[in-house]
Every structure is written in C-alpha cells, then in structure tokens.
C-alpha positions in Angstrom: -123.8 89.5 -46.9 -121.3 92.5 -47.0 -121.3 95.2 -44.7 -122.6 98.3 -45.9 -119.6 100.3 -46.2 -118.1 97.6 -47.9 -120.7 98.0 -50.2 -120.7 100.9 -50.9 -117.3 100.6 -51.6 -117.9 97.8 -54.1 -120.6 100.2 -55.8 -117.5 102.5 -55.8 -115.1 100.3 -57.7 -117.6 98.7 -60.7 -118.5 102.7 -61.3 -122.7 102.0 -60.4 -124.5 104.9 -59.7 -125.7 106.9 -56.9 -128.7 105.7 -57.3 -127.7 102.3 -58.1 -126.0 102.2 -55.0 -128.6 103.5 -52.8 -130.4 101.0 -54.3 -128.1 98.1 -53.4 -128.0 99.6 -49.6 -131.4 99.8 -49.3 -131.7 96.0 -50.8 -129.2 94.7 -48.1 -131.0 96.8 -45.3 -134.4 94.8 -46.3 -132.5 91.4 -46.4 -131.5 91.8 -42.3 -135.1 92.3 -41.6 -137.4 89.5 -40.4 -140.6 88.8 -42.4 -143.7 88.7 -40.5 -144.3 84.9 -42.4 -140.5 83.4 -41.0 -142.5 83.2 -37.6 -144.3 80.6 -39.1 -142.7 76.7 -40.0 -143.3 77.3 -44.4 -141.7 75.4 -46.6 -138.6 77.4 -48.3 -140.2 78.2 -51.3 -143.0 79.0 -50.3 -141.5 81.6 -47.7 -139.7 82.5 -51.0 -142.9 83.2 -52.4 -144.7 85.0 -50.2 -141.8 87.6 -49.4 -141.7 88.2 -53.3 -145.5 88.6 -53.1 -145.2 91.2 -50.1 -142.9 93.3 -52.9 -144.9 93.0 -55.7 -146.8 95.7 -57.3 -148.4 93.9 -60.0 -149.7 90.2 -59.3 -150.8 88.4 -62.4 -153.0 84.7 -61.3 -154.4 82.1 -63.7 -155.8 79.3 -61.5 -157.9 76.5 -63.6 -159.5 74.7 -60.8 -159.6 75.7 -57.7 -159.9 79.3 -56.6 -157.1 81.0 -55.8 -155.5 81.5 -52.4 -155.6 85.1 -52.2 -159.5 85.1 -52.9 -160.1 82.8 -50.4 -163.1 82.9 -47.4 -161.7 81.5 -44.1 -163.7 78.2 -44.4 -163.1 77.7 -48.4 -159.4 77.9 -47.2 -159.6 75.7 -44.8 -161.4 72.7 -46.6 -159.0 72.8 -49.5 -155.7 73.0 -47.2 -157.1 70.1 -44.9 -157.9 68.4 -48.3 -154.4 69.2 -49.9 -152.2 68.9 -47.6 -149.5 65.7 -46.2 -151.1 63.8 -43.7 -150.2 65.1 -40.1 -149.3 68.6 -41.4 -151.3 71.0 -39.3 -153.5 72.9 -41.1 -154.8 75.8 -38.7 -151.4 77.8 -39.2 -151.3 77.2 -43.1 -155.0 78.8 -42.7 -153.4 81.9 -40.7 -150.9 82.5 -43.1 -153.0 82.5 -45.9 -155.3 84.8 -44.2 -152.4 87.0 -43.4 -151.3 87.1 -46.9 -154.9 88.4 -48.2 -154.7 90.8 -45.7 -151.8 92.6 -46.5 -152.0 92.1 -50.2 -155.6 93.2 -50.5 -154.7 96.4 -49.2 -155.7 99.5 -50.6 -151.8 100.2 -50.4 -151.5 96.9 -52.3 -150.2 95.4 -55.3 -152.2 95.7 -58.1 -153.8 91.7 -58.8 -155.8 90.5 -61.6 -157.0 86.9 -61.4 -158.2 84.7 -64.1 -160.2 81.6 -63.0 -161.0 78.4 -65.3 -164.9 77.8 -64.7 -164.3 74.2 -63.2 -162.5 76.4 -60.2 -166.1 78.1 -59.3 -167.9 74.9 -59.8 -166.1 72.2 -58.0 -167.8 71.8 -54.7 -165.4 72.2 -52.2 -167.0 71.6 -48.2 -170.4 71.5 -48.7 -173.0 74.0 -50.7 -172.9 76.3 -47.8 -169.4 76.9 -47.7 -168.8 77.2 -52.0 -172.1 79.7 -52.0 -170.0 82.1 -49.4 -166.8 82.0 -51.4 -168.7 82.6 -54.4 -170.6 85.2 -53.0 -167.2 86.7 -51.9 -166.0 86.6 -55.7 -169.1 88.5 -56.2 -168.0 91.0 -53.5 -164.3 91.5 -55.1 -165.1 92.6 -58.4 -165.9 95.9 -56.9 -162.1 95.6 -55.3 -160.3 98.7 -56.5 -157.2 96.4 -56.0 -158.7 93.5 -57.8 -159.7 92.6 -61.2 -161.6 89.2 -61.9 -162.2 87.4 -64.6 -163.4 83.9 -65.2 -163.1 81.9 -68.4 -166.3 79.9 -69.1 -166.8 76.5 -70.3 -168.6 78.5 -73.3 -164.9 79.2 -74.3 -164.2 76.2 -75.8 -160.2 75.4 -76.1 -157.5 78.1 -74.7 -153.9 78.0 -73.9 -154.6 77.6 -70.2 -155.7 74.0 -70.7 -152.4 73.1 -71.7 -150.5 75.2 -69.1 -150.2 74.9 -65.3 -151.6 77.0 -62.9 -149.6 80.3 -62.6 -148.2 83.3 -61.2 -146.4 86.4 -62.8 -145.0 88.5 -59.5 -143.5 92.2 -60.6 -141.4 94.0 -58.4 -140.9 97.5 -59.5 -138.4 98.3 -56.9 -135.8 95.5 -58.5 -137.3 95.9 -62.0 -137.5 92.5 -62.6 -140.5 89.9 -63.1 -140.8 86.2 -62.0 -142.8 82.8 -62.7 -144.5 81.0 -59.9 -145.3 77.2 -60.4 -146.5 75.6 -57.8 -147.0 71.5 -57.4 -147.4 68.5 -55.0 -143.8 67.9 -55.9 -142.4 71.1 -56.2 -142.3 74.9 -56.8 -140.8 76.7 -59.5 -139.8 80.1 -59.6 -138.9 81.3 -63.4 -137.2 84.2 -64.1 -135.6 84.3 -67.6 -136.9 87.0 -70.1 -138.1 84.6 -72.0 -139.7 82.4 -69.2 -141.5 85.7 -68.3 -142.5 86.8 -71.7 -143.7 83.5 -72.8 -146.4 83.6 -69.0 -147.1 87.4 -69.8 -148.3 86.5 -73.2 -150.3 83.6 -72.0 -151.9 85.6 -69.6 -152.5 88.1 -72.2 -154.5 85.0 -74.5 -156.4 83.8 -71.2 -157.6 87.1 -70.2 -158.9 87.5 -73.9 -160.9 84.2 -73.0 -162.1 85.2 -70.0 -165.2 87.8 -68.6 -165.5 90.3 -66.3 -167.4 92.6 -64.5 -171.2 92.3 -65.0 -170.5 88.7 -67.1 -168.4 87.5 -64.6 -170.8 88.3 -61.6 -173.9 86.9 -63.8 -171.7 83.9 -64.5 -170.9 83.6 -60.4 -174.7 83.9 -59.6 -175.8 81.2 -61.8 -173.6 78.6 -59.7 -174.9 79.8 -56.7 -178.5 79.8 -57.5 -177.3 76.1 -58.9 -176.0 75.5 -55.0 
C-alpha cells in the first residue's frame, strides 16, 4: 500500500479529482484499520465477505432452503452451523460472529436488506419444533424491521428462476460505487463483480421478488408452519 503522500501525488499525475482523491485517501485510511471480525480465525473469503457487508448500504439475499444468516435466532444458528460445518471446526465462535454480524447490520444505521426465502427454507425442520417455531416467530417479528423487507416465495408459485440458480447475495457499496455477487458453497465462495455478472443477479432478484409475498401474506404464510409445528 502507498503512503498517503505518495498518493496523493499519484492522484496528482493521472489528473483525478479532488474529490477523487480524497476518495482514494480515505479508501487507504480504511484498509490500515482492523475489522472487529479479523479477531476471529474466518476463512478468507468469508472475512472478505463480511467486511464488504459492514460497507454495504443495500443487501439484496435470495436463500432457497435454509433461512438466511442474517435472520437467524441464536439456537437456529447454532443447529445449522454444528450441522454444516467440517468435523472438529468449533462452532461456538462461528455462532458469535454471526450474531455480531446481525447486530451491526440490523441497525437502524444499517444497510438497507431485503431477503427473499424459497418456502422449503421456513419448512425444513431444523433442531427440533421448538427451536424452528422461535425462528419463525422471529421472521414474524422482522417484517415490521424498518431495515428489513421479507418476502417468501411459496410452493403455490410453481416454477421460478431461483430453482435453477444458487443461493445468492448482491452487496452495494455506495461509497465505491460498485456492486458484487456473493456465492457461497461447501467448496467454495465466489465473489462476482462484472457488470454483467451483477446485472444478470439484479434481474434475477427482480423475477424472484415478483414470485414472492410480503407483508400480511408472508406473515399468514409463516403462521401456518408454525401452527403446523
């Protein structure tokens, strides 16, 4: 990383502007800080991840079968990272730092996030009937997020794009002006950030939240599974 005077004196030379060059100054200042996650042993994408996420404004999620991280209840969390995760990896810190990531994103300083869930996610019993009827019932609870917008697609739906696409997310970062893809798998994480990488996820996410409910549906949708539990 250069110095800052030299560059500033780079911005100088390739004729940016000032505020271009503020911009680049404030960039590097950000890089020599420590984010609160690197206290913790991530993999490198996912730390990747999860510092793009603390810079997002907008946070676009489509999740077909399980419920996504960022909505999750403490013990939801917990039974699908002990259920996910390598043999011997401790799970108790991958539970903090998903915790710590809801609570800084679902701020009311936060990004705005808009999450849409494939029905099988709500309905696949994950530790017990007690523990799925509290994360539901959290679901429940976040549709009045002023942060948060849910919507779930329902079986009812028949055939969408989503069941021929992985899971997803679409971070935007106003300060950089740029957008990203987020795929993540047992094997490996993704990030895609081509225009037409983007455009092609934004448009997706465009057709599944066409597909999906909200609001009153979605909550009378989420109540139904739990009086089912």
């Amino acid at each position: 990383m250069p110095r800052e005077k030299e560059l500033k004196q780079l911005a100088q030379y390739y004729h940016l502007s000032s505020q271009e060059s503020d911009e680049l100054v404030n960039l590097r200042r950000q890089a020599g800080k420590r984010g609160w996650w690197q206290s913790f042993d991530l993999e490198k994408r996912y730390g990747t991840f999860i510092g793009l996420e603390a810079d997002a404004t907008e946070i676009e999620i489509y999740e077909s079968s399980v419920i996504t991280g960022l909505l999750h209840t403490p013990n939801y969390a917990r039974e699908v990272i002990r259920g996910t995760l390598q043999a011997g990896e401790p799970v108790d810190g991958q539970v903090e730092v998903r915790l710590a990531r809801q609570q800084r994103v679902l701020d009311e300083n936060g990004p705005e996030v808009c999450v849409v869930l494939g029905e099988a996610a709500i309905r696949q019993l994950v530790g017990g009937r007690q523990i799925m009827r509290e994360q539901l019932q959290h679901l429940i609870e976040l549709i009045d997020h002023p942060k948060v917008t849910l919507q779930v697609i329902p079986f009812s739906a028949g055939v969408h794009i989503g069941l021929l696409m992985p899971n997803f997310v679409i971070l935007t970062l106003a300060d950089f002006r740029l957008s990203t893809v987020y795929l993540e798998g047992q094997a490996s994480n993704l990030f895609l950030d081509s225009h037409e990488d983007v455009a092609r996820h934004k448009l997706a996410f465009k057709k599944l939240r066409s597909a999906g409910v909200s609001g009153n549906l979605a909550q009378s949708l989420l109540a139904d599974v739990i009086k089912e539990l």
